[in-house]
N, C-alpha and C positions, 0 to 999 in steps of 0.2 A: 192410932194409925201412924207410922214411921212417914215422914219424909221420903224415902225412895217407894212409898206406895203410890203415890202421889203421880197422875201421870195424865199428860195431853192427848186425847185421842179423835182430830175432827173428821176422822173418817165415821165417828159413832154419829154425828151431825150430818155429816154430806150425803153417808149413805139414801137415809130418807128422803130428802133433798133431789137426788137421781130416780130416786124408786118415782118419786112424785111426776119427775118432769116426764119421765120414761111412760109414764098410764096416762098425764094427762094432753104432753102435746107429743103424742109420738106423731101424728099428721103431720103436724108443721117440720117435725124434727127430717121425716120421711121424704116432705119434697125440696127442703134445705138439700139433702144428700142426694135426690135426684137431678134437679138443677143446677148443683156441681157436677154430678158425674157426665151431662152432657155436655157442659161447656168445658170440661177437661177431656171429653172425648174428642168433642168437635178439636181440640189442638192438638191433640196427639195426631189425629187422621191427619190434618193437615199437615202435619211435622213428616209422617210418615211415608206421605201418598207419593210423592216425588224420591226419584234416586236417590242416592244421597251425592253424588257427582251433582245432579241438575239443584240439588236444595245450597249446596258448597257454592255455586256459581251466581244463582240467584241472591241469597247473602253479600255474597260479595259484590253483584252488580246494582242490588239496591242499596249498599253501603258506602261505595262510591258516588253514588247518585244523589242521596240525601246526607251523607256524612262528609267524608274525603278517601282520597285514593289507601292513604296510611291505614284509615280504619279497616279496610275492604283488604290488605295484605292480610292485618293480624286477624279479622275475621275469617278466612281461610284456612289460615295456617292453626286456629284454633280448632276449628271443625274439621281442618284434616286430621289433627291429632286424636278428634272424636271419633273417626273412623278408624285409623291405623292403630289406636289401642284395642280394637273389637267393640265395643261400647255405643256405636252410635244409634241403634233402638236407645235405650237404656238412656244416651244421652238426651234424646231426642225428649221421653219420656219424663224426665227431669227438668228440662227446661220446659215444657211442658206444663207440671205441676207449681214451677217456680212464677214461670208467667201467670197461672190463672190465682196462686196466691198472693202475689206482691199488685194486682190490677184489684182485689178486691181488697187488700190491705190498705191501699192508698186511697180508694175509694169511699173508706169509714174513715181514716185517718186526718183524710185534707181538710173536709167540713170541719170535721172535730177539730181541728189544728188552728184552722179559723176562725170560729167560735171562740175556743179559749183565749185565742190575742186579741180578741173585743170585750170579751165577757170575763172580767178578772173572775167572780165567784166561780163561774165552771171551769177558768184553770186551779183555781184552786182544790176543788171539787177534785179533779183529774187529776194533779200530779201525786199525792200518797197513791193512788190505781196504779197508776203508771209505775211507780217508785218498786212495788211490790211487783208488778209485772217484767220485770227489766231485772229482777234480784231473784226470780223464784229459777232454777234449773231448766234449761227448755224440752229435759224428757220430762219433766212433771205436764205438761200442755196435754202429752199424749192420755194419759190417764183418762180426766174424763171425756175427753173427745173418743175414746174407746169406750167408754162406757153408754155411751149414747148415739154413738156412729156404729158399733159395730168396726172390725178389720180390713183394713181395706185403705185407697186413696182418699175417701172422701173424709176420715180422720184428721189422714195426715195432711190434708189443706187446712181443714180448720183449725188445728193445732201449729200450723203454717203465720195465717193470717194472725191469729191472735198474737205472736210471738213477733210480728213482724211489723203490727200497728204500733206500739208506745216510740220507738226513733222517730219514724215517720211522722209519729204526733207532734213531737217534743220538738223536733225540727222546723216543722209548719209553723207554730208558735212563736219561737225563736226569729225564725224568715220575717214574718207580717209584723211582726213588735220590730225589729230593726229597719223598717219602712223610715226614709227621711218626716220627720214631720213638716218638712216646708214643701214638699212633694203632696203629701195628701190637703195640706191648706191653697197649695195652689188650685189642684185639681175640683177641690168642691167651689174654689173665687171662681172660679171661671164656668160652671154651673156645670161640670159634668155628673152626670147621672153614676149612684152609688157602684154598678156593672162595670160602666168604662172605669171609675177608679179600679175596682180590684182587677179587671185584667190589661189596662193600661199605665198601671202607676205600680200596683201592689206585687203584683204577679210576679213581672219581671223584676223589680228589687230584690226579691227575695229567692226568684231561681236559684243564686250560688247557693242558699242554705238548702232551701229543696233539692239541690241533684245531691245534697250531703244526706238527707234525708233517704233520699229513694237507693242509693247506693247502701248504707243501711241496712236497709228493708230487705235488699236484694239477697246482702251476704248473710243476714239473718236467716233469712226465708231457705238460704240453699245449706245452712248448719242445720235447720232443723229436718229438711227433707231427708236430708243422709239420714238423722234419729229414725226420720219415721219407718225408713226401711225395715226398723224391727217390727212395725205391725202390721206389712206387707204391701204397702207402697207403692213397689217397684220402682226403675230408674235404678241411678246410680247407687244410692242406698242400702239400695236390696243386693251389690255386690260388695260393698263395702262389708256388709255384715259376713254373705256368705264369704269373704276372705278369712274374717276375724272369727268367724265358727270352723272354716277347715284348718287354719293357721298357716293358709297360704300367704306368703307375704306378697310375692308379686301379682297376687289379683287383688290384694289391697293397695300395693303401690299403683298401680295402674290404674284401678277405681277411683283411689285421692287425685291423680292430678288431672283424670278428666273428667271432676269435678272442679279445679281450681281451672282448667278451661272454660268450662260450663261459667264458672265466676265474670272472668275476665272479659270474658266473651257478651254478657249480659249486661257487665259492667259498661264497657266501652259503648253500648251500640245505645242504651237508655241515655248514656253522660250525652254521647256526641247528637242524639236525636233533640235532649230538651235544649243542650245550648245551641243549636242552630236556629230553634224557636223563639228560641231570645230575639227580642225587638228591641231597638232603641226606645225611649220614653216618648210618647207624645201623648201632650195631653189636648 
């Protein structure tokens, strides 16, 4: 047998693998996909249900209220842009998808993030995963999330999430290990309970890496939404492609930059909500 007979094939491996998961936990797999598709509905409606005048106004008046006046201009001026390009379903619909995957991203990520900066073996355990997850393509995600979702949004979350846990992880870790150590010795001299240390001592040390983490997550989370548009998604995505299947360029330029609003816009309003959270330390 020659050398170039010779050849890798793990899809001879994984096929089985899917055939398996697909007969034995389609249940589980069933109301994983439903329990997304209502909590991505329940925010769509809400995105949708208001004008987009009265949704533009309310953004910006809750944005000044808990952020500042600055943030509440460009908040505006972002989501005017999501209206005045024609886009704003679409936008709506994407931030949308973006929000319920980056709240359930960070949701497995944090714990996990946390754990490994206590527990050297499970980061060690984790980072070759992570290593491989953060180097493999992020239209590879879609694959078997198609294969076991079926077409649709509830793919393109999961193949969302997944893509958009290993920063956020690696960040968590990062944050809680550059915790001062005479900060966590004071806190346990003085008899505080393990809870007040993490969210009085740990928490806020390590915010600056967390809003690095979740800003991450965010722009990950919205590169691979655009991907998902090829397996019907919707949102922004879904015109991004159909520009690049008609070869219209200005429904793809218009698609791209309001989605880099879409960015900015999520960017700003997550940065400026965690850092006004920030607490001084007390212990």
């Amino acid at each position: 047998m020659a050398l170039t007979d010779l050849n890798l094939s793990p899809g001879a491996y994984l096929a089985p693998l899917f055939d398996w998961l697909n007969t034995h936990l389609h249940g589980l797999f069933a109301a994983i996909g439903r329990f997304v598709e209502t909590m991505l509905g329940g925010v769509e409606a809400l995105l949708l249900l208001p004008p987009f005048y009265a949704m533009i106004a309310g953004v910006c008046l809750l944005t000044a209220l808990f952020i500042n006046l600055r943030s509440a201009v460009l908040a505006g001026v972002l989501l005017g842009f999501c209206w005045l390009s024609g886009f704003w379903t679409a936008s709506m619909q994407t931030i949308a998808l973006v929000s319920v995957a980056v709240i359930i991203a960070v949701a497995v990520a944090f714990p996990l993030g946390v754990l490994a900066a206590r527990v050297k073996r499970i980061d060690n355990a984790l980072g070759p995963v992570l290593n491989v997850m953060q180097t493999v393509p992020p239209w590879v995600y879609l694959i078997p999330a198609v294969i076991i979702f079926s077409l649709g949004k509830v793919p393109a979350i999961m193949a969302t999430i997944i893509y958009g846990i290993p920063p956020m992880l690696r960040l968590t870790t990062l944050g809680f290990r550059q915790v001062p150590k005479d900060l966590l010795e004071l806190g346990q001299a003085t008899g505080a309970k393990p809870s007040t240390i993490l969210f009085k001592i740990e928490l806020p040390s390590a915010m600056p890496t967390l809003l690095v983490g979740l800003n991450q997550c965010i722009l990950m989370s919205l590169a691979m939404v655009v991907l998902a548009g090829l397996v019907g998604a919707g949102g922004l995505g879904a015109e991004v492609t159909r520009g690049l299947t008609r070869m219209e360029m200005g429904l793809g330029l218009r698609a791209g930059l309001a989605i880099v609003a879409v960015a900015l816009l999520l960017d700003r309003l997550s940065r400026g909500l965690l850092s006004r959270r920030a607490r001084p330390l007390r212990v």
